[in-house]
C-alpha positions as CSV (number, residue, x, y, z in Angstrom):
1,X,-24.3,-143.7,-13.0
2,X,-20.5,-144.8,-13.1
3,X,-19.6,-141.2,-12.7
4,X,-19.5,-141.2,-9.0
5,X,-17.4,-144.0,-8.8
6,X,-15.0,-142.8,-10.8
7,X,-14.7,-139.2,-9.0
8,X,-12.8,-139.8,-5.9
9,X,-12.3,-136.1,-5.1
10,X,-16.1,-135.8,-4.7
11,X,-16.2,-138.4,-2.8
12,X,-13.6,-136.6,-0.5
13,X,-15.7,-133.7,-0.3
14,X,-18.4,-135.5,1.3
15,X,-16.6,-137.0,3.9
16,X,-15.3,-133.8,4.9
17,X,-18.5,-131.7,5.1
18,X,-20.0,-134.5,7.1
19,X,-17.5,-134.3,10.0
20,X,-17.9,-130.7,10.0
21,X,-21.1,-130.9,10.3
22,X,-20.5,-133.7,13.5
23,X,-18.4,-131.4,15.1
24,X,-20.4,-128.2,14.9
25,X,-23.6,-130.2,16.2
26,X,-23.0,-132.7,18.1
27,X,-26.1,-133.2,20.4
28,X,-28.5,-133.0,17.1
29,X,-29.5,-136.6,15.8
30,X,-29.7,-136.4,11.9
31,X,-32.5,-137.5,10.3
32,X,-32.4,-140.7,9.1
33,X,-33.8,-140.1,5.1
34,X,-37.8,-140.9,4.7
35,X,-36.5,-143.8,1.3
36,X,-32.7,-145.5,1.3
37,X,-32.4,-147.8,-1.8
38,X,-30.4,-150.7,-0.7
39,X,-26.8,-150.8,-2.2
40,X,-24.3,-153.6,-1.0
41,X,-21.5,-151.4,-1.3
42,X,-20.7,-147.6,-0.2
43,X,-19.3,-146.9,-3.8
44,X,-22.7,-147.5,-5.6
45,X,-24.5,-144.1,-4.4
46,X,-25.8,-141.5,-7.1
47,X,-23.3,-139.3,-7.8
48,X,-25.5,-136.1,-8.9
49,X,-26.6,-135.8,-5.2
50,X,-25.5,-132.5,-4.2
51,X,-24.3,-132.0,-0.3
52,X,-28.1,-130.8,1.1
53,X,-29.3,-134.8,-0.1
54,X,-26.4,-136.8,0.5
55,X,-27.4,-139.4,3.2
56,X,-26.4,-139.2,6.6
57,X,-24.6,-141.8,9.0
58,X,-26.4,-143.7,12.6
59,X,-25.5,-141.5,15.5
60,X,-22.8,-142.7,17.9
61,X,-25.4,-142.8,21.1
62,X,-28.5,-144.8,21.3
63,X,-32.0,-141.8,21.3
64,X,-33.8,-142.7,25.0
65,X,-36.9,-144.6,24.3
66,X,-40.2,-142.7,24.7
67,X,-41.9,-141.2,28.2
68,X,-44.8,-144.0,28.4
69,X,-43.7,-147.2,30.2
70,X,-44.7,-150.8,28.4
71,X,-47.9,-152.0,29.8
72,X,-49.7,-155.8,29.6
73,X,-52.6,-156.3,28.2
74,X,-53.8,-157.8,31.3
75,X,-54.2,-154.5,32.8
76,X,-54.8,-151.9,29.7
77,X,-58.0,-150.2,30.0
78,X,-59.0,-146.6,29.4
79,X,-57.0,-144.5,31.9
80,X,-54.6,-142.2,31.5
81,X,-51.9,-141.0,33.9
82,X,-51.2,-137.3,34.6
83,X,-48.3,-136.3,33.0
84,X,-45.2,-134.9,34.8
85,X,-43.3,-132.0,34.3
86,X,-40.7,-131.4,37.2
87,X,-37.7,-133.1,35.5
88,X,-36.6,-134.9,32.3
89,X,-36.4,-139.0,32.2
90,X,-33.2,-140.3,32.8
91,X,-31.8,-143.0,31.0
92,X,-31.3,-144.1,34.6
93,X,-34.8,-144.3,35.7
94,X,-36.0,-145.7,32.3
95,X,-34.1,-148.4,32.7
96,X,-35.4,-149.0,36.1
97,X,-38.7,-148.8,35.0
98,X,-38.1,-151.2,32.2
99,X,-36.7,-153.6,35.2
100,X,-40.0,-153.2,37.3
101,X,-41.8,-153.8,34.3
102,X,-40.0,-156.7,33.6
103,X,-40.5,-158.3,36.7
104,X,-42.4,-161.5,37.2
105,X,-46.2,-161.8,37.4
106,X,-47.7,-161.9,40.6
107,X,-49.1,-165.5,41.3
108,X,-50.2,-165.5,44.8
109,X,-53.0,-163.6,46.3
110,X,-50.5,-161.8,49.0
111,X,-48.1,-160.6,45.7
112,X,-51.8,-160.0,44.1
113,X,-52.4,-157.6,47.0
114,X,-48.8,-156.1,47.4
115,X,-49.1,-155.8,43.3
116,X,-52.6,-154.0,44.0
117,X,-51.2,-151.4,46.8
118,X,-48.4,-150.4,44.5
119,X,-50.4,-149.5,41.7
120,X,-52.9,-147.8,43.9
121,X,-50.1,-145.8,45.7
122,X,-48.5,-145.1,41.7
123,X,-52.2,-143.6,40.8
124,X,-53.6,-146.4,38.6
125,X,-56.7,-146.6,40.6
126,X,-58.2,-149.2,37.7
127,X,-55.3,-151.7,37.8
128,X,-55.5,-151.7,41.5
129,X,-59.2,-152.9,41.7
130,X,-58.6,-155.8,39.5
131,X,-55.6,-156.7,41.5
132,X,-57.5,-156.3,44.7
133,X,-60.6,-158.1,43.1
134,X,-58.7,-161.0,41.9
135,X,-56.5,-161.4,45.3
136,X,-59.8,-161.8,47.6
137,X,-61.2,-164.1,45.3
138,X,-58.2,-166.2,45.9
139,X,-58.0,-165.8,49.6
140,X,-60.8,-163.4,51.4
141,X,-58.5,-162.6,54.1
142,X,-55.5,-161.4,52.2
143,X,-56.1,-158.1,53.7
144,X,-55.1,-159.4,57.3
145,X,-52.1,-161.2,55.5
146,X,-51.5,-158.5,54.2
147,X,-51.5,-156.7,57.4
148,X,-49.5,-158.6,59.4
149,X,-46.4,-159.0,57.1
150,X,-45.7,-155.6,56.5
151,X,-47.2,-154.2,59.6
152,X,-46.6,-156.2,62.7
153,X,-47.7,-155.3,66.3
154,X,-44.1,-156.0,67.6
155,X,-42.9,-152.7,65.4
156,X,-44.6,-150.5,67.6
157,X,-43.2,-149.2,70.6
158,X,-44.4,-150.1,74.1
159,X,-45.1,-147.1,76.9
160,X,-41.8,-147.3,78.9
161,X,-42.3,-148.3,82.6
162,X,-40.9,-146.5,85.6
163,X,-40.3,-149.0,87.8
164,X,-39.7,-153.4,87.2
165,X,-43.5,-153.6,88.9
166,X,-44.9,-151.6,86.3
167,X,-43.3,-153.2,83.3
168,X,-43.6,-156.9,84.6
169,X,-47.4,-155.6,85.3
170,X,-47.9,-153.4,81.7
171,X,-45.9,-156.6,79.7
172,X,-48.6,-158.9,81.6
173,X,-51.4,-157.3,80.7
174,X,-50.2,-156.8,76.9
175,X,-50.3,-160.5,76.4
176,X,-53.5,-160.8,78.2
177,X,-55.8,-158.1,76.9
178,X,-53.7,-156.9,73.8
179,X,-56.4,-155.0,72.7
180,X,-58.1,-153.4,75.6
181,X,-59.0,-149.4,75.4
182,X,-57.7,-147.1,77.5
183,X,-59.8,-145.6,80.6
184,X,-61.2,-141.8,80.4
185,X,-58.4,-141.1,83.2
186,X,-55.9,-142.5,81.3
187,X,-56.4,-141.1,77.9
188,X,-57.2,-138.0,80.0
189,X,-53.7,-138.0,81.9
190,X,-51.7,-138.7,78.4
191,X,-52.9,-135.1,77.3
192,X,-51.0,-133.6,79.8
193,X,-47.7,-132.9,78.2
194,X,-49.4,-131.6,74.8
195,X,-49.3,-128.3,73.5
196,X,-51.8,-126.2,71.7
197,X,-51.1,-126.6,68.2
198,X,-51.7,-124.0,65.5
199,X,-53.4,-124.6,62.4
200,X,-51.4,-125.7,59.6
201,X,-51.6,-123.9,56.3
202,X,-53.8,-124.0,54.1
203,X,-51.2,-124.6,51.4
204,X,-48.3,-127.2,51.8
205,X,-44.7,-125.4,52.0
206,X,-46.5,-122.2,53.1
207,X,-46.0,-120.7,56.8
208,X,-48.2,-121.5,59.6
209,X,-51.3,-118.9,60.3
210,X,-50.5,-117.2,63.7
211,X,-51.8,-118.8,66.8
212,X,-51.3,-116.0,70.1
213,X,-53.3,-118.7,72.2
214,X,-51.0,-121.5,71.7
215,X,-48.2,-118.8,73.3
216,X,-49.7,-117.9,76.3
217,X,-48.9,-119.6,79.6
218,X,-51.0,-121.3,81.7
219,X,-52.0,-119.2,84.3
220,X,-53.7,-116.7,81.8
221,X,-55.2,-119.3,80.1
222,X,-57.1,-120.5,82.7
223,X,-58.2,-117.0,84.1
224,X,-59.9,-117.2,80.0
225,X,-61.8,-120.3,80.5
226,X,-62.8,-119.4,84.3
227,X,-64.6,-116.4,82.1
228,X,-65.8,-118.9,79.3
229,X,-67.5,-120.9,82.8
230,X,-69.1,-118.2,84.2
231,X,-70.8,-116.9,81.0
232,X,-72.0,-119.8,79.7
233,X,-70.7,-123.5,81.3
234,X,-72.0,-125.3,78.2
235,X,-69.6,-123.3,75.8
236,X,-66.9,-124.1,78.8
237,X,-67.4,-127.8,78.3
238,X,-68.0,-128.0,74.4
239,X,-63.8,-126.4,74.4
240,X,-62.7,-130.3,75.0
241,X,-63.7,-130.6,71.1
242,X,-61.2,-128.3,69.9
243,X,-58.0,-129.5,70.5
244,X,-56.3,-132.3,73.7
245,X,-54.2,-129.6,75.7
246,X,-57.9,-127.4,76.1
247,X,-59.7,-130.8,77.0
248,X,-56.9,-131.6,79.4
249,X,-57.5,-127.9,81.4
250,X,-61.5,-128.4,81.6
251,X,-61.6,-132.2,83.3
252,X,-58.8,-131.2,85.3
253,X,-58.8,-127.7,86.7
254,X,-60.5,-128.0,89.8
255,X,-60.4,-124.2,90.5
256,X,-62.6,-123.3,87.4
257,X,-65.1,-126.0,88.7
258,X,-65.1,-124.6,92.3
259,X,-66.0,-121.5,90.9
260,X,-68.7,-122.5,89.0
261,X,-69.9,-124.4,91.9
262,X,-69.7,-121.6,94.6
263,X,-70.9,-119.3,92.4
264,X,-74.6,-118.0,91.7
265,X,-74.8,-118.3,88.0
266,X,-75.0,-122.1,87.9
267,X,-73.9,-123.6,90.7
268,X,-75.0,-123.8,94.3
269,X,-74.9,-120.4,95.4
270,X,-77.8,-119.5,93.2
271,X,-79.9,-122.4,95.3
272,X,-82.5,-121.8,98.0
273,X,-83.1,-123.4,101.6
274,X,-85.4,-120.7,102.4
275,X,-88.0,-118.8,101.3
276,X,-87.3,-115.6,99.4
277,X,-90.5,-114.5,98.4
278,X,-94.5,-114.6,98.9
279,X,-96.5,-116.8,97.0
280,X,-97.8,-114.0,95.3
281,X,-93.9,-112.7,94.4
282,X,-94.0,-109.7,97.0
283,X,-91.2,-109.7,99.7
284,X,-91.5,-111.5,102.7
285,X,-93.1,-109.7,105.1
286,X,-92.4,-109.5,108.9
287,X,-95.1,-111.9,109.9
288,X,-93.0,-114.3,107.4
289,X,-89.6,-114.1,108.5
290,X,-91.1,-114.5,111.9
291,X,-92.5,-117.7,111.3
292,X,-89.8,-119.1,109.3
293,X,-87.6,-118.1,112.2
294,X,-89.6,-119.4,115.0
295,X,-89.9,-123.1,112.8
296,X,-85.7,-123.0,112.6
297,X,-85.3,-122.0,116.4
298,X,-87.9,-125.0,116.8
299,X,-86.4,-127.3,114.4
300,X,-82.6,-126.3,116.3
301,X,-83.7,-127.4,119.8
302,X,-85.2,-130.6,119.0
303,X,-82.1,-131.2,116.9
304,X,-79.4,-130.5,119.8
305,X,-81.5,-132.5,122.3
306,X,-81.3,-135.3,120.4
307,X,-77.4,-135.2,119.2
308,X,-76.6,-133.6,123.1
309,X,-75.6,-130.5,121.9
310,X,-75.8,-127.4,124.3
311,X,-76.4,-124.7,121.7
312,X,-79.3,-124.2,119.0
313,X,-76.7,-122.5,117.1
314,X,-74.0,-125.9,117.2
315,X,-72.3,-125.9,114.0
316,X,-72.6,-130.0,112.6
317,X,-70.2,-131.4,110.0
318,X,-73.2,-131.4,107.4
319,X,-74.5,-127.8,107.9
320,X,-75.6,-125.0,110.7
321,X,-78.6,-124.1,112.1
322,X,-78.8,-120.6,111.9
323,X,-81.1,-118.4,114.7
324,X,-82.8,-115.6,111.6
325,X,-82.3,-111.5,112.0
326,X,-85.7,-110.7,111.2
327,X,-85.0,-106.7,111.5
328,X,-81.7,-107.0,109.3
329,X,-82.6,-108.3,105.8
330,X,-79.4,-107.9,104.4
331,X,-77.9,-109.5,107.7
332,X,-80.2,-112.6,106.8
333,X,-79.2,-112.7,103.3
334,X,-75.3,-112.3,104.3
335,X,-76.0,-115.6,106.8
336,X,-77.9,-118.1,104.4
337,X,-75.0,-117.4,102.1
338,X,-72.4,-118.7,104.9
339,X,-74.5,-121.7,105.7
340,X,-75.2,-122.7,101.5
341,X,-71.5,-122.4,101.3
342,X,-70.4,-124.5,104.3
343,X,-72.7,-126.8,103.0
344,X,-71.2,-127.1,99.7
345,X,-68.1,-127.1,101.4
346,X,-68.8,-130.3,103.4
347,X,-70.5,-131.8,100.8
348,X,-67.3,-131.8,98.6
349,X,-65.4,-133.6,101.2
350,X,-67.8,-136.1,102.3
351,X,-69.9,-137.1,99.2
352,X,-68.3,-136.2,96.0
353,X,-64.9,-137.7,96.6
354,X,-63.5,-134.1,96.5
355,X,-63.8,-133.5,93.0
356,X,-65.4,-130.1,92.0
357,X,-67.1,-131.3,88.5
358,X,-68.3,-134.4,90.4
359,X,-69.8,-132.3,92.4
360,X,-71.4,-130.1,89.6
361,X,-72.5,-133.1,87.6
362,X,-74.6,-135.2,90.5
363,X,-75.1,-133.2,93.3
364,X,-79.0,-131.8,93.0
365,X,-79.5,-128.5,91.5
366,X,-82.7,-126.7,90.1
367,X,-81.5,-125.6,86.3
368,X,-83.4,-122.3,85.1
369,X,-82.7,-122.2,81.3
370,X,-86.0,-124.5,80.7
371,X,-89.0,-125.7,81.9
372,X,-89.9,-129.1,83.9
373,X,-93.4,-131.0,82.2
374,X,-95.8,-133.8,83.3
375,X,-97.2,-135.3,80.9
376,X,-100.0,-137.3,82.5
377,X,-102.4,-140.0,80.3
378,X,-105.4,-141.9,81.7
379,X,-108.6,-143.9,80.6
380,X,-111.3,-143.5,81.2
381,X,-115.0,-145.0,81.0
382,X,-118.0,-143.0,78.8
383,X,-121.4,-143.4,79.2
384,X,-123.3,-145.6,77.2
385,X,-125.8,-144.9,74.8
386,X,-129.3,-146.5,75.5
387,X,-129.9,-145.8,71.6
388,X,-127.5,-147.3,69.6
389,X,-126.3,-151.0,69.8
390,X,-122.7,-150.8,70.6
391,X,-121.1,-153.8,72.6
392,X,-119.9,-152.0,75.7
393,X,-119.2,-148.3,76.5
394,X,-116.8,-145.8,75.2
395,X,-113.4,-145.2,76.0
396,X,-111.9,-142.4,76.4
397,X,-108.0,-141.7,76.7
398,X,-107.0,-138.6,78.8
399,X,-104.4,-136.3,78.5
400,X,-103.2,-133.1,80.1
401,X,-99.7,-131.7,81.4
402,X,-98.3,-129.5,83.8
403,X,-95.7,-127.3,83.6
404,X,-93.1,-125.9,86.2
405,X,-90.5,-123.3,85.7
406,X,-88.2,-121.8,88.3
407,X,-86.8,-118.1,88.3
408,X,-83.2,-117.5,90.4
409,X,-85.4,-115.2,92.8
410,X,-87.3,-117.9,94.2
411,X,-90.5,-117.3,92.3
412,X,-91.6,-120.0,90.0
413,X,-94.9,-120.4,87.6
414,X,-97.1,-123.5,87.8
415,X,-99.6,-124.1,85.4
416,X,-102.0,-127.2,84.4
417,X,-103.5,-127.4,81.2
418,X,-104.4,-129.7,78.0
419,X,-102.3,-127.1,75.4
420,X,-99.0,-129.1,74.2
421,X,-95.5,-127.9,74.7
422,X,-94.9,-126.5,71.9
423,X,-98.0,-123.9,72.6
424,X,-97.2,-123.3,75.7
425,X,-93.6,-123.2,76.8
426,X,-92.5,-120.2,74.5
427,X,-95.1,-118.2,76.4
428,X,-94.4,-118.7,80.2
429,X,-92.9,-115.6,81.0
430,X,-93.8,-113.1,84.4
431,X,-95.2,-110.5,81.6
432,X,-97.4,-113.1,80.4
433,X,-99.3,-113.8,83.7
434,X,-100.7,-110.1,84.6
435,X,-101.5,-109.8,81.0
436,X,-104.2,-112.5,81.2
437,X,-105.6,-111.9,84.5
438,X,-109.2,-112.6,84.6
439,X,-109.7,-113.7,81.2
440,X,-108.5,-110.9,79.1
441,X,-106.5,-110.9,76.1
442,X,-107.7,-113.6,75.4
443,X,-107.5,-113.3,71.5
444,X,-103.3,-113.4,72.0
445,X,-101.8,-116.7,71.4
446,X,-100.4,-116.3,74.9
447,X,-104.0,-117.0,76.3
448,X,-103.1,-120.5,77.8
449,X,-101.5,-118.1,80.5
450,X,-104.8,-117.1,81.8
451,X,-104.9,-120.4,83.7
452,X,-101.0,-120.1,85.3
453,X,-100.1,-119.8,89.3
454,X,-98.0,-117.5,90.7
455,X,-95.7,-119.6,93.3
456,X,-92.2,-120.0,95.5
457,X,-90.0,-122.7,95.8
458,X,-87.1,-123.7,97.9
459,X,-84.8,-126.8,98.7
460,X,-85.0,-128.9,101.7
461,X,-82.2,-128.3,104.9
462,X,-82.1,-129.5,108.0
463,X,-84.6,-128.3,109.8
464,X,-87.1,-129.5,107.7
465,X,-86.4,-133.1,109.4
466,X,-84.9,-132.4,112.9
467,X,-84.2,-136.3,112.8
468,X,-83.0,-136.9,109.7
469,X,-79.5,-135.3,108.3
470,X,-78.8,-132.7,105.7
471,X,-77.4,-135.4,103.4
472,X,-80.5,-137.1,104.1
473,X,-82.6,-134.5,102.9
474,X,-80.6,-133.3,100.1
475,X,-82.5,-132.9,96.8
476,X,-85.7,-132.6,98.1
477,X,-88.2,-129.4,96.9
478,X,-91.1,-127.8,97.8
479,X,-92.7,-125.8,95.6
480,X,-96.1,-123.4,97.1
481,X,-98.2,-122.0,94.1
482,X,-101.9,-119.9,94.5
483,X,-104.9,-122.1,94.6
484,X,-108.7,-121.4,94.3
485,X,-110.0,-118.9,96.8
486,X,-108.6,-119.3,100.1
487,X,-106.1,-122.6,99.2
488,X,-103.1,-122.9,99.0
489,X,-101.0,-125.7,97.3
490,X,-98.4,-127.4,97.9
491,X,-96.1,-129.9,96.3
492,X,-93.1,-131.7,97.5
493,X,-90.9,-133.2,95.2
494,X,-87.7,-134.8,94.6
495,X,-84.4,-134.3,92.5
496,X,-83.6,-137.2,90.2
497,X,-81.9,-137.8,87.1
498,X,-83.0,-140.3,84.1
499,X,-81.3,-141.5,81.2
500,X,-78.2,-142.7,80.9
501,X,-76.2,-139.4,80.9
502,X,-78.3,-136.8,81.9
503,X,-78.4,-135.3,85.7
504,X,-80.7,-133.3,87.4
505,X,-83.5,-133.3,84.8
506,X,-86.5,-135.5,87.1
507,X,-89.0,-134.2,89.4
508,X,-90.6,-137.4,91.2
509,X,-93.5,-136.5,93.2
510,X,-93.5,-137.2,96.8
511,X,-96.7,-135.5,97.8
512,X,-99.5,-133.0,96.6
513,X,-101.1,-130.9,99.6
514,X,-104.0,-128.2,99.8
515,X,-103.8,-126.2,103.1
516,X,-106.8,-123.6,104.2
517,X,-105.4,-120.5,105.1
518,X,-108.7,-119.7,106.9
519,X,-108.9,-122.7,108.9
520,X,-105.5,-124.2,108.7
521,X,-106.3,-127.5,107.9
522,X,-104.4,-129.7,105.1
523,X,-105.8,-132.0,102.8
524,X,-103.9,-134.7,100.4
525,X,-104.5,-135.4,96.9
526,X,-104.3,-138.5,95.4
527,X,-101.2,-138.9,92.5
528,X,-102.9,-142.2,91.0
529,X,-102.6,-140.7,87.4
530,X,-99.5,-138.2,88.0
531,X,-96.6,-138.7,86.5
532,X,-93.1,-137.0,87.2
533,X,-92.0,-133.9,85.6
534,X,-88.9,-134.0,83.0
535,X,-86.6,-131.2,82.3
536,X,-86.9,-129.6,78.9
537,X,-84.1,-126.9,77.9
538,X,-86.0,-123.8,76.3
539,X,-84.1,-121.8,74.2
540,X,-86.0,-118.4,74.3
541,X,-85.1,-118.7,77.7
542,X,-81.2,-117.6,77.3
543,X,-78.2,-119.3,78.9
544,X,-78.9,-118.3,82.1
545,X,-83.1,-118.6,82.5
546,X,-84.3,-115.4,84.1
């Protein structure tokens, strides 16, 4: 034991093989041995030890603490944070983490809340909820605190006026209504400047997906959605939903919307102010272009004696009579196509405040992709039973519909039955009426046909009313269909809308006519139980109707 002591040179030895082994590894920590007896002096260590044992000196530099950050016990519970991997702690950022840590404990419900958000923002989503628990059970409108302190209106930027009228007006109406929406026109005209934006990546850091739309100018834009309008309007409009610069072009490009309403797919050149076909759907014969031109010469005269005007063929602000070519049909055709559009054309400037999808939206229009129904429901009295004791008679409740749908040609199909839509609709087609003629096929589910009228329809004009106006008239429609034997029916009805945003889907009766082709005499039915007809959109129809 005293052998050590009194060896100096080994002692020596030890010394020097430490510091070699300092100065060929310096960045290793040795490790500190597992037992250390304790000895008061250096000089009382064994001295058998042999250099692999001997005991090692503390390093120079403190080791950095471990990775996982102190927590309370206030807030321990059963979650475990995802580990990161990007860089190594600093002894910098531990020892600002052992500051944050160190920090006071929240005692208000505000530093309850801003304690809360900072843990849910650090991904400690169980802390957070007893933070956020305990600060509304101190003060239930912490949030709004909350709110105002670190986000307050006066950090947001105010729309810069153009002139002192507008800010004193915008800064006045700020502190009045602080919080009142924008108009449609407004949030419409704030999309004006905007782009179409491409879609971003589906990865972060990754380069945007190619967007050729977003690069083309306007002009060929525009000639695209004039062909989006045409084909199908619907899709045209539904194009606001996919992005502000597309909504911006559809409300405000007039000249798509002129289109659409000049043209003959939906708009008003596809309309009728004069018959176009027979009853029966044959073309009009001599005898009726004859009569239909002799009731517009008639209807002409009476009007220009009673404005002064010197002509039958005056041309008035709100339309033009028109003196009928019956020996040049395509003459005819090529003139009721000038008069619809001089119409539309004074319309636009008189009634719709010259706005083109004003125009679309309310002016009256027959729509072909669907089908117009009446549903009609009465009671009525039974008869009483002399046999059985029963307080009163029966009652019976009443119900039937009737169906109109209108073709582009100026044929339409009327029919008046007790089958429901949904048995009926899917099946009023011109193939299906010739197949059931007199009963036969009956067997097909398309038998409700069997009962269905072949018929014409056409809008009102001017000359229908020599005394009233065409503005007057406007949205009115008469509609002839077959009757029994030697009848014929007529209906006159009107262009309404109902419902709150809906247009152009209500046919309000204005009067039901028989007339005898044999004696020419006309006789009224009653509409007691009638009710109007609503537009339903049938999809086996196509975009278009036929």
């Amino acid at each position: 034991m005293h052998s050590a002591e009194s060896n100096p040179d080994l002692e020596t030895f030890r010394e020097q093989w430490r510091a070699e082994v300092r100065a060929r590894h310096p960045e290793q920590t040795p490790a500190q041995p597992q037992h250390q007896p304790h000895r008061p002096h250096r000089h009382h260590q064994h001295a058998t030890a042999g250099p692999a044992t001997a005991p090692r000196t503390e390093p120079t530099s403190k080791p950095p603490p471990p990775t996982k950050k102190p927590v309370t016990k206030e807030y321990e519970e059963d979650y475990a944070p995802s580990k990161v991997f990007d860089d190594p702690v600093s002894p910098i950022q531990t020892a600002g983490d052992v500051a944050i840590s160190a920090k006071k404990e929240p005692v208000t419900a505000l530093e309850h809340y801003e304690k809360a958000v900072e843990r849910e923002q650090a991904g400690n989503h169980g802390d957070s909820l007893k933070l956020y628990r305990k600060a509304f059970r101190m003060d239930d409108e912490v949030d709004q605190v909350y709110k105002a302190k670190h986000f307050p209106r006066a950090k947001f930027p105010q729309k810069p006026a153009s002139k002192a009228g507008d800010a004193s007006k915008s800064t006045a109406l700020a502190t009045s209504k602080p919080d009142q929406p924008q108009s449609m026109k407004e949030l419409i005209a704030s999309f004006a400047g905007l782009t179409i934006e491409p879609v971003p990546p589906a990865i972060e850091g990754m380069p945007q997906p190619p967007c050729p739309m977003s690069a083309l100018p306007d002009e060929i834009l525009v000639h695209i959605l004039r062909d989006v309008a045409i084909a199908d309007v619907g899709d045209f409009v539904r194009l606001t939903q996919v992005c502000k610069r597309l909504a911006f072009l559809v409300v405000t490009e007039d000249r798509i919307w002129r289109r659409i309403c000049l043209g003959s797919e939906f708009g008003f050149g596809g309309m009728h102010y004069y018959w176009q076909r027979q009853i029966t759907w044959e073309a009009l014969a001599e005898e009726d272009l004859e009569r239909e031109a002799e009731e517009e010469a008639a209807a002409a005269a009476a009007f220009s004696q009673s404005s002064g005007a010197t002509s039958p063929e005056t041309e008035q602000e709100e339309g033009e009579f028109i003196v009928l070519d019956i020996f040049d049909i395509e003459k005819r055709a090529e003139k009721l196509a000038d008069e619809s559009t001089a119409n539309t054309l004074a319309f636009f400037n008189s009634l719709y405040s010259s706005s083109w999808q004003r125009m679309f939206r309310l002016r009256p229009r027959i729509r072909f992709n669907g089908c117009y129904i009446s549903t009609v429901n009465y009671v009525r009295s039974g008869m009483a039973n002399t046999n059985s004791i029963t307080w009163g008679s029966p009652i019976h409740v009443v119900t039937y519909y009737r169906y109109l749908r209108f073709f582009r040609d100026g044929t339409c199909i009327s029919l008046l039955t007790t089958a429901e839509p949904s048995d009926v609709v899917h099946h009023m087609t011109r193939e299906n009426i010739p197949l059931h003629t007199k009963g036969q096929n009956s067997h097909l589910p398309s038998h409700v046909m069997e009962s269905a009228l072949k018929g014409r329809w056409r809008l009102a004009r001017a000359g229908d009313n020599p005394g009233a106006s065409l503005s007057e008239v406007e949205g009115d429609l008469m509609v002839e269909t077959e009757g029994v034997s030697k009848y014929v029916y007529r209906l006159d009805l009107s262009l309404k809308s109902a419902g709150k945003g809906a247009r152009n889907n209500k046919l309000a009766w204005k009067g039901f006519y028989s007339w005898n082709r044999l004696t020419d005499d006309w006789a009224e039915f009653t509409l007691r139980n009638d009710k109007p007809f609503f537009f339903s959109r049938v999809k086996s129809y196509g975009v278009m109707g036929a």
